[in-house]
C-alpha positions in Angstrom: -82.0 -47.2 -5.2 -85.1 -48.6 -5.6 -87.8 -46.3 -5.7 -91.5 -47.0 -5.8 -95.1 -45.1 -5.8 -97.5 -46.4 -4.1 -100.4 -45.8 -1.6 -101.6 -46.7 1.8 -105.3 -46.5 3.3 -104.0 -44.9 6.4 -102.2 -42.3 4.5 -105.1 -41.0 2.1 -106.2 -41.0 -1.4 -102.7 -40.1 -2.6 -100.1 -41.9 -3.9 -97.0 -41.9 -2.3 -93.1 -41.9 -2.9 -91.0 -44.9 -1.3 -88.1 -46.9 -1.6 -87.6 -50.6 -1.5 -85.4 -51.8 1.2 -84.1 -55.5 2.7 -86.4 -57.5 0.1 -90.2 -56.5 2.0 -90.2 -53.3 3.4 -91.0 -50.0 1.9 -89.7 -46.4 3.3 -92.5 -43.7 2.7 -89.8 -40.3 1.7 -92.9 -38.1 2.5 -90.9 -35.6 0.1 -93.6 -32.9 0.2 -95.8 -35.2 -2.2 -94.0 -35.1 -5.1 -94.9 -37.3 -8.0 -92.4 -39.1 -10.0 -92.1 -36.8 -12.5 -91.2 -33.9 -10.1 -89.0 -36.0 -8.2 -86.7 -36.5 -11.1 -87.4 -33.2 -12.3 -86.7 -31.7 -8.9 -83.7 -33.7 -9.0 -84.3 -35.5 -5.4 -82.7 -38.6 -5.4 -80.1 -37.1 -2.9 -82.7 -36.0 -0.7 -84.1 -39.2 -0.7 -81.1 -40.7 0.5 -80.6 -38.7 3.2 -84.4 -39.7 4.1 -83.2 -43.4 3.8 -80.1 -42.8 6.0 -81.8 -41.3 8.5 -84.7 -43.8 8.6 -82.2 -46.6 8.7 -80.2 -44.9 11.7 -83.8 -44.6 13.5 -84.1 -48.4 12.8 -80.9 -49.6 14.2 -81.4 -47.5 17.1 -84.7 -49.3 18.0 -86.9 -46.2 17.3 -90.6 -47.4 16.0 -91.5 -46.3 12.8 -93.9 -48.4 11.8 -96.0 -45.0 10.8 -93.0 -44.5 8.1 -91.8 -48.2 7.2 -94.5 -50.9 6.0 -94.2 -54.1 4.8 -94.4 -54.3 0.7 -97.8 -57.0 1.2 -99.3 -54.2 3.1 -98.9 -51.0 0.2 -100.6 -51.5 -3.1 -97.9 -50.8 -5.5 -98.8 -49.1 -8.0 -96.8 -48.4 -12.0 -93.7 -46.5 -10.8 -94.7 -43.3 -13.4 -98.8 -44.1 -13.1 -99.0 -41.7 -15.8 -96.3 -42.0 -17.6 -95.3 -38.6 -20.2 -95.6 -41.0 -23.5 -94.8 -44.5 -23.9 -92.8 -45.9 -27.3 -92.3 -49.3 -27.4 -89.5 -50.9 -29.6 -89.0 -54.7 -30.9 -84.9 -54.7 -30.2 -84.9 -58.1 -29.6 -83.4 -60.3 -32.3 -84.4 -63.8 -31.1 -88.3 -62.4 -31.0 -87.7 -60.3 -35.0 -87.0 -64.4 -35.9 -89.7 -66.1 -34.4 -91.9 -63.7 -36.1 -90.4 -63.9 -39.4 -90.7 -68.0 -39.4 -94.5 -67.8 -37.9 -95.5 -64.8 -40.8 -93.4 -66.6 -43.1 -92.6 -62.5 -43.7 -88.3 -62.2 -43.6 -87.2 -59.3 -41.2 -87.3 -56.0 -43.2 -83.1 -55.0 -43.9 -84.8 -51.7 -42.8 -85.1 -53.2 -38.6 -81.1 -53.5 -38.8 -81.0 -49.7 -40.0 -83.2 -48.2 -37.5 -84.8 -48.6 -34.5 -89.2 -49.1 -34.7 -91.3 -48.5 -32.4 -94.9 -47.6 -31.9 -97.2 -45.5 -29.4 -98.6 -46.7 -26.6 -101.4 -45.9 -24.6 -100.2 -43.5 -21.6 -104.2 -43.1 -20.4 -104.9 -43.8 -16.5 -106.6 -46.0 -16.9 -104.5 -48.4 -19.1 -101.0 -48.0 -16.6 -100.9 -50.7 -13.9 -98.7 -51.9 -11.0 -97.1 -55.0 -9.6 -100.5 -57.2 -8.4 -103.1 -55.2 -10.8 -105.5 -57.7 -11.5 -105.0 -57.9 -15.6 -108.1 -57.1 -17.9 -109.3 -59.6 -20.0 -111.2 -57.2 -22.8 -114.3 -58.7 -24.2 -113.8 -58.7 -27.8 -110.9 -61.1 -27.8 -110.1 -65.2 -27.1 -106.5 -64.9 -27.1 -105.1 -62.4 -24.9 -101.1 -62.8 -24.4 -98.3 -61.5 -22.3 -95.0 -59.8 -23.4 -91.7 -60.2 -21.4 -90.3 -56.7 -21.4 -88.2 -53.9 -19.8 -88.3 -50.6 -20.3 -86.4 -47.0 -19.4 -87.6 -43.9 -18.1 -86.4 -41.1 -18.9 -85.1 -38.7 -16.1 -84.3 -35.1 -17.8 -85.2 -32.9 -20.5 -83.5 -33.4 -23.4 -83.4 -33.2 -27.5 -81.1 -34.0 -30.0 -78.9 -36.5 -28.0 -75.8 -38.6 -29.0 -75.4 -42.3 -27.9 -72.8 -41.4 -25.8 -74.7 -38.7 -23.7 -78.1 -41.0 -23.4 -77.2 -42.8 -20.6 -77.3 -39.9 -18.8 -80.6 -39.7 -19.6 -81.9 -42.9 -18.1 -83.6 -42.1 -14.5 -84.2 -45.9 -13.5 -85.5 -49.8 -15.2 -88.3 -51.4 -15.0 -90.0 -54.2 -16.0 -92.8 -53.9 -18.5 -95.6 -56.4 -19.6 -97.6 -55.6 -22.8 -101.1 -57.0 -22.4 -101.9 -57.7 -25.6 -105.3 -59.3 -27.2 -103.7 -60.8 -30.4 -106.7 -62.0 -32.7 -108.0 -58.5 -33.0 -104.3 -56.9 -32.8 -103.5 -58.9 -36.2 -106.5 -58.0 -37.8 -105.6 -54.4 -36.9 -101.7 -54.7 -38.2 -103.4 -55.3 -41.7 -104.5 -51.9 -41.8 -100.9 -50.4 -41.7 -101.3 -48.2 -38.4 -100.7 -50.5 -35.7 -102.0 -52.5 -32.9 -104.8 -50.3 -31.9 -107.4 -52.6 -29.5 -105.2 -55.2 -30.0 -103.3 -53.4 -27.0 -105.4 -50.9 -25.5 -108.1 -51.4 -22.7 -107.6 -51.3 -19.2 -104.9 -52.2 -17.3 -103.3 -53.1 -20.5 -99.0 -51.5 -19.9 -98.2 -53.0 -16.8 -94.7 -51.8 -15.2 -92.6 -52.4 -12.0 -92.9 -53.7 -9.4 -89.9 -51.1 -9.0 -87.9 -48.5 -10.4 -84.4 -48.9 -10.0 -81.7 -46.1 -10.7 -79.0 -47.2 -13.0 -76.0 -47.4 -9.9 -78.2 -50.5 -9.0 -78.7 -52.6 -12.2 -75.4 -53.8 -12.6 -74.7 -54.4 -16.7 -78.0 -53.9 -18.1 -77.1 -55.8 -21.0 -76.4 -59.1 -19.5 -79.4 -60.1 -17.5 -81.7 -62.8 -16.8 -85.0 -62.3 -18.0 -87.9 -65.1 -16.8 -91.4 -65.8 -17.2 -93.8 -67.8 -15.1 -97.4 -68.7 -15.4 -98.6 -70.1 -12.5 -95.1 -71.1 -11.2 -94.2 -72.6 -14.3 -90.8 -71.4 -16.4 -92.2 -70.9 -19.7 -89.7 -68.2 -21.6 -85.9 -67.1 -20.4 -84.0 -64.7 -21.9 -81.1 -62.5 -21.6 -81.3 -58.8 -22.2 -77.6 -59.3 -24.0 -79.9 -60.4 -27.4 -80.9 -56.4 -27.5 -80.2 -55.4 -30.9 -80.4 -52.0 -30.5 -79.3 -50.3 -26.6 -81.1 -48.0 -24.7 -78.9 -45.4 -25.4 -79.4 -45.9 -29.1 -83.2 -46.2 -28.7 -83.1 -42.6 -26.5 -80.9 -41.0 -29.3 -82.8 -41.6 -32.2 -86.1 -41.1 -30.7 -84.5 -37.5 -29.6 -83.6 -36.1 -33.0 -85.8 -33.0 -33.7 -88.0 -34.0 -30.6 -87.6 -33.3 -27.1 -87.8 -36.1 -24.6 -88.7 -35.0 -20.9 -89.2 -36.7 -17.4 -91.3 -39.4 -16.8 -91.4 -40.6 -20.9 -90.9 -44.5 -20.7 -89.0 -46.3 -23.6 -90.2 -50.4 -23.8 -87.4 -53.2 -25.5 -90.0 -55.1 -27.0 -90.3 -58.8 -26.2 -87.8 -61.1 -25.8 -87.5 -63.9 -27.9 -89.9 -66.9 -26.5 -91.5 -64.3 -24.3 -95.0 -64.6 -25.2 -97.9 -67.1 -25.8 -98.0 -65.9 -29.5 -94.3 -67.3 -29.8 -94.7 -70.1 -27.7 -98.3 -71.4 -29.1 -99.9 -71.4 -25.2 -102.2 -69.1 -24.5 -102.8 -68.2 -20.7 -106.2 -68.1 -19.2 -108.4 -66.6 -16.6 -106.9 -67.0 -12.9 -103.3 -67.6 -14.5 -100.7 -65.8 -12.2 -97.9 -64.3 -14.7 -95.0 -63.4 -12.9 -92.0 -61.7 -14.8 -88.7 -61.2 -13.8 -85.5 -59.4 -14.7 -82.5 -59.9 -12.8 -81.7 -57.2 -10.3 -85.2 -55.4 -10.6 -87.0 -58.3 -9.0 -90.8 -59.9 -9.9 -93.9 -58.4 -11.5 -97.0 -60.2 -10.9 -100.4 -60.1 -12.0 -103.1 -62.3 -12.1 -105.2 -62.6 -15.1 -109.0 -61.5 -14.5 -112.5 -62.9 -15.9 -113.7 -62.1 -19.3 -115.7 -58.5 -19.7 -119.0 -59.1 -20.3 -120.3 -56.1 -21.9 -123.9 -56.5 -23.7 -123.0 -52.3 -25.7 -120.2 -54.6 -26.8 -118.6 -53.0 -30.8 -121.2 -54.8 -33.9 -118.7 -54.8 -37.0 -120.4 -53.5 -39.9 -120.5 -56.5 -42.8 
């Protein structure tokens, strides 16, 4: 299943529940609006089959529903948690821990092959976007970078879980791309507390365009990662490189701490799956488009720089 939140003029100010079907259209559930988190919690993904059975009979026998079905261009699709529980986000992928080391000139710590790392991201409102967001381009940086991600959410309560049990764990994938403005990020690293600025502002964790339930992904440890700017292949990957699965990821961030719905869990970029690897650094008006094989295409377009005259003064 492919679920989705997402809102519609003619439906209110609410965001809605769907589920993507045949490529372009979207099924509103209309499941007494739930959120996300309370659809998982509620444990509704049955009844939001039945909803898609029924509204697929209804289709094949000619009935219109065009006040139930729309077309995905005509829904703004927005992060499938918007407000995520807590967002971690790991570096897992080996190819990416190399690139670093030869562009530091730092070696991988023995430490990353001991234990998973990750840091805190922003969960804030206003820094969760969906698929066509219009990506913020903050205006104390000059090099602001994507990140070729994926990410978990988590679907029930839990603490203290083994590897083997995790997987239970997982309500859906997604794909994730981690805005971040890397001159002032570095600085920040220096300080020994993490990215800070250097990843969040507005519109800064972009995830989706989907959610899709773990029946659907297929082996999510061999698939096609890809990322585009402005049509053009510049990074593929494979989610097979993943040092470190999402089961291990879940089970080690559970020890002594319990996880509940709606928490997301990032991989960390791929290897080649940012400017900062890569040395080309996207602009304003780019169009990134990420993809992950069998959870489709996230797109965003990258927006003007801020202009902000209260803009920070460091102190000398």
């Amino acid at each position: 299943m492919k679920l989705v939140t997402f809102k519609k003029s003619s439906l209110g100010e609410h965001s809605r529940l769907g589920t993507w079907f045949d490529d372009d259209q979207i099924i509103d559930l209309n499941l007494d609006d739930l959120d996300m988190i309370q659809f998982f919690e509620q444990h509704c993904i049955a009844d939001a089959q039945k909803r898609i059975d029924s509204v697929q009979q209804q289709l094949s026998d000619g009935v219109d529903l065009s006040d139930v079905v729309f077309s995905v261009s005509d829904v703004q699709l927005l992060a499938p948690f918007p407000r995520p529980a807590s967002l971690r986000d790991f570096g897992v992928f080996k190819t990416h821990m190399d690139a670093a080391a030869r562009i530091t000139g730092k070696e991988i710590s023995p430490e990353w092959f001991k234990l998973p790392n990750y840091y805190r991201g922003s969960t804030s409102p206003a820094s969760i976007a969906g698929h066509e967001a219009v990506v913020t381009w903050p205006n104390y940086t000059e090099k602001l970078d994507f990140e070729l991600e994926w990410g978990v959410y988590i679907g029930k309560t839990g603490k203290n879980i083994s590897i083997e049990e995790a997987p239970e764990y997982i309500a859906g994938y997604t794909i994730y791309n981690d805005i971040s403005a890397r001159d002032i990020q570095f600085r920040h690293m220096t300080l020994s507390l993490g990215p800070a600025k250097g990843k969040d502002f507005d519109n800064s964790n972009i995830m989706g365009p989907c959610l899709v339930t773990p029946d659907e992904i297929g082996d999510p440890y061999n698939l096609k990662m890809i990322a585009k700017v402005n049509g053009e292949v510049w990074a593929e990957g494979s989610t097979s490189d993943m040092y470190y699965s999402f089961a291990e990821m879940i089970s080690f961030v559970s020890q002594s701490e319990t996880l509940f719905p709606g928490e997301f869990l990032g991989s960390g970029t791929v290897g080649k799956g940012c400017g900062w690897e890569l040395d080309r650094w996207i602009q304003p008006g780019d169009v990134i488009e990420l993809e992950v094989e069998n959870i489709g295409v996230l797109r965003n377009q990258i927006g003007e720089p801020v202009q902000n005259p209260a803009a920070w003064k460091e102190k000398v």
